[in-house]
N, C-alpha and C positions, 0 to 999 in steps of 0.2 A: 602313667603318673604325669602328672599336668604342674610344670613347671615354669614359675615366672624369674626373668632374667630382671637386672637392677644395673646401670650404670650411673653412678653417683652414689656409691648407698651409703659412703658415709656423710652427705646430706643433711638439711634440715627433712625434706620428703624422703631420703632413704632408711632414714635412722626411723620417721614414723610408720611407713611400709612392714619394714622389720618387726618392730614391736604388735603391729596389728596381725600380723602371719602367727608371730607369736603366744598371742591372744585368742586365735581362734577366729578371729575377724575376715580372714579371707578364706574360711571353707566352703561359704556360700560360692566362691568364684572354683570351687573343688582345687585350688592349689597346694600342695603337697612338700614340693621343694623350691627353695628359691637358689638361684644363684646370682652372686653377687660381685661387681666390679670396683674397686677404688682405688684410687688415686695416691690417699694417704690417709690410709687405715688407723682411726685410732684405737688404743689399746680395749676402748669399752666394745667397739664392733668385733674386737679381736679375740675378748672375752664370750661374748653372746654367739660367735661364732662357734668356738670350741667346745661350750657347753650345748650346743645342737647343732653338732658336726654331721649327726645321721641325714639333715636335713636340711641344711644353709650346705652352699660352697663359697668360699669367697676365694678370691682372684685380686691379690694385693700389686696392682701395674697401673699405668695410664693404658689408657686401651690404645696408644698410636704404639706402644709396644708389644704388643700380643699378633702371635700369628693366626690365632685362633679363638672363638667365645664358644661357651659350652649349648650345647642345644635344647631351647626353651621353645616353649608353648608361645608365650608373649615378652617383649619385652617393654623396659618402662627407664626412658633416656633422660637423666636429671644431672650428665656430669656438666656443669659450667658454673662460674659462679657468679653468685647475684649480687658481688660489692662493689658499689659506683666507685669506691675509693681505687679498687684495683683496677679497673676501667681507665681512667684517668691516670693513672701512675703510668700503667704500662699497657695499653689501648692497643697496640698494633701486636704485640703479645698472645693478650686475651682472645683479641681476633683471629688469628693464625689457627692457636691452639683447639678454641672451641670447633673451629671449619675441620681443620683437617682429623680430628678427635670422633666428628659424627660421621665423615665420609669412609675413613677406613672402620669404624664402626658397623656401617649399613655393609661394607663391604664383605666384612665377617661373616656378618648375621644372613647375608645371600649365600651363602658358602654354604653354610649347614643345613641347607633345606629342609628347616624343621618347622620356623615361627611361620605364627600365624598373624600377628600384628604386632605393628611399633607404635609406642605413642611417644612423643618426644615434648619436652614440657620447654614450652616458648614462656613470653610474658605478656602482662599488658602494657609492658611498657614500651612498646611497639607502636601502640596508640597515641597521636596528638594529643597535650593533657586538653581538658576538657572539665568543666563544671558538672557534667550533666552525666550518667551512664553509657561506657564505652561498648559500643556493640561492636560484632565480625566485622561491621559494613563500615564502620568509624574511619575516617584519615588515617593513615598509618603516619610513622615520622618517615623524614626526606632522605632519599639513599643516597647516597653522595660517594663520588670516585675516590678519595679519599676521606682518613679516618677521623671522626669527631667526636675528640677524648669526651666532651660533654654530651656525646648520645652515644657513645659506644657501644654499651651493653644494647641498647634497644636493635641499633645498627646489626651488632653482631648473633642476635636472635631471630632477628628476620633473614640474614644470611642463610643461618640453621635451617630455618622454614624452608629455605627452597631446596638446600640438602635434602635433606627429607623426603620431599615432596617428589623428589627425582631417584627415588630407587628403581631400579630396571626392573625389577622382579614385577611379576604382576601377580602372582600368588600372596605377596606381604600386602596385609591390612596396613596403613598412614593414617595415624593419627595427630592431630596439633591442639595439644592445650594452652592455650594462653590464661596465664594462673596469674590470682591476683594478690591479694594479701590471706594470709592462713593465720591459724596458732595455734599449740598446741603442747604437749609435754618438753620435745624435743625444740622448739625454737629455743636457739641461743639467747640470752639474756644478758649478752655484751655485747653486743652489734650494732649494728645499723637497723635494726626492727624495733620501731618507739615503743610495741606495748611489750617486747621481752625487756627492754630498759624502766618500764613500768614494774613487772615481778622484782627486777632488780632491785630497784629500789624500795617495796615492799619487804622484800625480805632483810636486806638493809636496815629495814628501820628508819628509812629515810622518808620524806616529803615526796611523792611520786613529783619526778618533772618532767616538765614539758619543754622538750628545747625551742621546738619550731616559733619564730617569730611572726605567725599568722596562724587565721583557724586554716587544719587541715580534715578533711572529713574524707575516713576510710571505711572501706568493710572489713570482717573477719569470719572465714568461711575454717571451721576447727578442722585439726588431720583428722578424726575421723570420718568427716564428712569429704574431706578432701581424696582419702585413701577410699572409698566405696566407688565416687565422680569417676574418678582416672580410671578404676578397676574396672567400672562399666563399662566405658568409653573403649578399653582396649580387649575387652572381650566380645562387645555387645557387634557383632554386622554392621547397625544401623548406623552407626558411628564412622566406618572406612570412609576416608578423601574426607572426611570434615575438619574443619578449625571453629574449635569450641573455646568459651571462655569459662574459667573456670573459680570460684569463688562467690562471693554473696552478695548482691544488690541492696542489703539493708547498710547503706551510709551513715556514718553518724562520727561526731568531730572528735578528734584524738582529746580535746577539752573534757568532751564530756564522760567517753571513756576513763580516762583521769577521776575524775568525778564520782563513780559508779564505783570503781577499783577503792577509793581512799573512801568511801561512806563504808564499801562491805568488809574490809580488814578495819575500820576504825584507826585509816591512817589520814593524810593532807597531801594538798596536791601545792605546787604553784608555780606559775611560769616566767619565761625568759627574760619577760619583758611586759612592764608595766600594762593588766586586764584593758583599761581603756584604748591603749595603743592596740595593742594586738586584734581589738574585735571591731577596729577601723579600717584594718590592711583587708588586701585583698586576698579572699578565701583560697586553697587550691582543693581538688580532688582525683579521686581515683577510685575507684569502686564500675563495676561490669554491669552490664545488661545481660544476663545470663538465660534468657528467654529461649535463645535455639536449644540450651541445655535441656530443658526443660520440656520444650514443644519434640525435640528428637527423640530423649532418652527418659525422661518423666524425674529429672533431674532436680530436686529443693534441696535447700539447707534445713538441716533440724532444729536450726535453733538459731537465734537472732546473733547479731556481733556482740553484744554487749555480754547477753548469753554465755556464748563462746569463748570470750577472755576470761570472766569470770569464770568457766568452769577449768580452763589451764591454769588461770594463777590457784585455784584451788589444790587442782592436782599437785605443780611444782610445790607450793607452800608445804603441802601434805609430806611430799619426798624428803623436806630438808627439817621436818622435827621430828 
């Protein structure tokens, strides 16, 4: 029985994981049972839990609490969390937590001499921003002896990296995904993610808005496409000792998005600050060069960003009538 482990699963990526196991979606990788670690389970994972008890385990702890993790085929490390805001608040915190969270982690998972690879999901925000598409080979941001509540998160995922990268064992497969923007059923739709504050307001009934006071142009690589990437990547050989990027090369401006969203529900967009002002400033971006994905593993997107959102805010819209 071929069993993949989860830490983070009550997640944006674990809650999608979940649901595609549940779907049928990961038979192709022959997994069977998942076991599952969080942090702070909510009642919905606690639900979907219980009703496929034969075949989920879940493990309700921080993992620097556990003396031991159950014995998986692969595992798939997504506990940290991705909001600038909690970064900034409590920076040395976050820090501390995430380091020592993955090292008695790997520490576990050498114990059990079971897995056969870890993939641990870094970001790109590790990368100097940049206009143009962020490859492996890109600047990384500056590592500094002390903590820099404004790069924190970036700071504190490249720490990760070397965790990782530093297991003794020589029998665990290392994997490093540097994951960029997603969407999908499960994105939060109060957050800090512009286009789940898009569905929001969609479903609202509201004017889709755009906060940012400049264009920004992202991509959007959907969980399913996301949850196939990572499943290859941590089953496939060809993949051990890489640092992959991972999401969709097609960029296109949160403006336009907006745009595409308010033409196909027949709603309206408008933004923070007066069209002429805003398409003066200076652009930012973020979107991957996802080429080694590709040229290693035979890695596309199925489907464009625009694509992509359109068929989530579909889905969600669908769930709530």
């Amino acid at each position: 029985m071929t069993i993949l482990g989860i830490v983070g699963a009550d997640g944006f990526f674990g809650l999608s994981f979940v649901n595609s196991f549940l779907n049928g979606k990961l038979e192709a990788f022959d997994i069977k049972k998942l076991a599952l670690i969080s942090r702070n389970t909510s009642t919905k994972l606690e639900n979907i839990v219980a009703e496929n008890s034969d075949k989920i385990q879940l493990i309700n702890s921080d993992v620097c609490e556990l003396d031991s993790v159950p014995k998986c085929d692969y595992w798939l490390h997504f506990a940290a969390s991705s909001s600038s805001e909690r970064y900034r608040k409590n920076a040395k915190f976050e820090f501390k937590n995430n380091a020592n969270n993955l090292q008695h982690f790997t520490a576990l998972v050498e114990k059990t001499n079971s897995v056969s690879s870890i993939l641990f999901a870094s970001s790109g925000a590790v990368y100097r921003p940049s206009l143009t598409a962020l490859r492996e080979s890109s600047p990384l941001v500056s590592r500094v002896s002390s903590i820099d509540k404004t790069n924190a998160y970036a700071q504190s995922k490249l720490d990760s990296e070397e965790v990782i990268q530093n297991i003794s064992s020589s029998k665990i497969r290392v994997i490093i995904a540097r994951c960029f923007a997603f969407c999908g059923p499960e994105l939060p739709l109060k957050s800090h993610f512009a286009v789940g504050n898009f569905v929001s307001d969609i479903l609202a009934g509201r004017p889709i808005y755009i906060k940012a006071p400049s264009p920004v142009f992202r991509s959007y690589l959907h969980t399913d496409d996301l949850v196939k990437w990572l499943m290859i990547m941590v089953t496939d050989e060809r993949a051990s000792g890489h640092i992959l990027n991972v999401g969709s090369q097609d960029a296109v401006s949160l403006l336009f998005i907006a745009e595409m969203l308010a033409k196909h529900f027949k709603s309206s967009f408008k933004l923070a600050i007066p069209e002429i002002e805003y398409n003066i400033r200076t652009p930012t971006s973020y979107f991957p060069d996802v080429s080694k994905a590709n040229r290693l593993l035979d890695l596309v997107p199925s489907e464009s960003s625009v694509e992509a959102v359109l068929r989530m805010a579909e889905t969600i819209k669908r769930s709530h009538t």
